[in-house]
C-alpha positions as CSV (number, residue, x, y, z in Angstrom):
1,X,11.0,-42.5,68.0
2,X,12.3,-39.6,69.4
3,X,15.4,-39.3,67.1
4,X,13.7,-40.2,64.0
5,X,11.3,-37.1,64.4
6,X,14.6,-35.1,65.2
7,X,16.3,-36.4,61.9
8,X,13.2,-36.1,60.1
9,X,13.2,-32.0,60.6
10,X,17.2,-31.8,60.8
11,X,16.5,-30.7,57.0
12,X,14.0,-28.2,57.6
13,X,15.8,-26.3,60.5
14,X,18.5,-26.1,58.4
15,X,16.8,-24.8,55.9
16,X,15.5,-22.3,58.1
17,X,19.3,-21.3,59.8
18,X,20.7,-20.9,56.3
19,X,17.9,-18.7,54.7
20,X,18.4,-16.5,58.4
21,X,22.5,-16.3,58.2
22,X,21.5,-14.8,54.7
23,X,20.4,-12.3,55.9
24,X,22.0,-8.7,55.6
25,X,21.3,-6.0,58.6
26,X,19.3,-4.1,55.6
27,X,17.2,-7.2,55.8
28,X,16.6,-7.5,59.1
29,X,16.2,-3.7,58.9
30,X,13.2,-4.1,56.4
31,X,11.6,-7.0,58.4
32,X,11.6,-5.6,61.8
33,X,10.3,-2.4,60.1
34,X,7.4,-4.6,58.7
35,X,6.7,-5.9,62.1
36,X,6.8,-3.1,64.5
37,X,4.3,-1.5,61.4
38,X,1.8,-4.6,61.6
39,X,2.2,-3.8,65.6
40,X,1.7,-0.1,65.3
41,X,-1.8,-0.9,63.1
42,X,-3.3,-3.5,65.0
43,X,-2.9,-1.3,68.5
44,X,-4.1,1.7,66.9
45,X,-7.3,-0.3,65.7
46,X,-7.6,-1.5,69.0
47,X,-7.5,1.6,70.7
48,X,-9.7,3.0,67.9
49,X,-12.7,0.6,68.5
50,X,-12.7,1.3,72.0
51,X,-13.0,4.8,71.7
52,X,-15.8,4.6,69.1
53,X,-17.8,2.0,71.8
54,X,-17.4,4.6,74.6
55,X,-18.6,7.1,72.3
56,X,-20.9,5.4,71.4
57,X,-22.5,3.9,75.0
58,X,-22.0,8.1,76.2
59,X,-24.5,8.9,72.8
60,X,-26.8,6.3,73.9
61,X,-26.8,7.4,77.2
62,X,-27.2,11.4,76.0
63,X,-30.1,10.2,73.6
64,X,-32.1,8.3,76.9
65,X,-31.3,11.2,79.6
66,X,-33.3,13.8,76.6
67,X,-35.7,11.1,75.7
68,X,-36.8,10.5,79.5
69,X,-37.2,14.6,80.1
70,X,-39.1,14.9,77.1
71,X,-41.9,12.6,78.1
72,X,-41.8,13.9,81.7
């Protein structure tokens, strides 16, 4: 059972090696570049909600401290 599933994706792992050992470093240059891009956006979104849900909880809590002393 074993061995049949290895032979039966033999094909597509070498398939996968050759299209990689085509690679040039140019490339590799251009796909890593891709990467650490994709990387760089989804921490800066990150960081970005989490600064606009602290701004906005500190608003919320600025519009109830004036709301309060208003009706006092």
């Amino acid at each position: 059972m074993i061995t049949e599933k290895i032979i039966s994706n033999a094909p597509y792992a070498a398939s996968a090696v050759t299209v990689i050992a085509g690679f040039t470093v140019k490339d590799w240059g251009v796909i890593i570049g891709v990467i650490l891009t994709l990387i760089t956006v989804i921490v800066n979104w990150v960081y970005k909600h989490r600064q606009d849900q602290r701004e906005s909880a500190l608003f919320n809590q600025k519009i109830n401290h004036h709301q309060k002393h208003k009706n006092n």
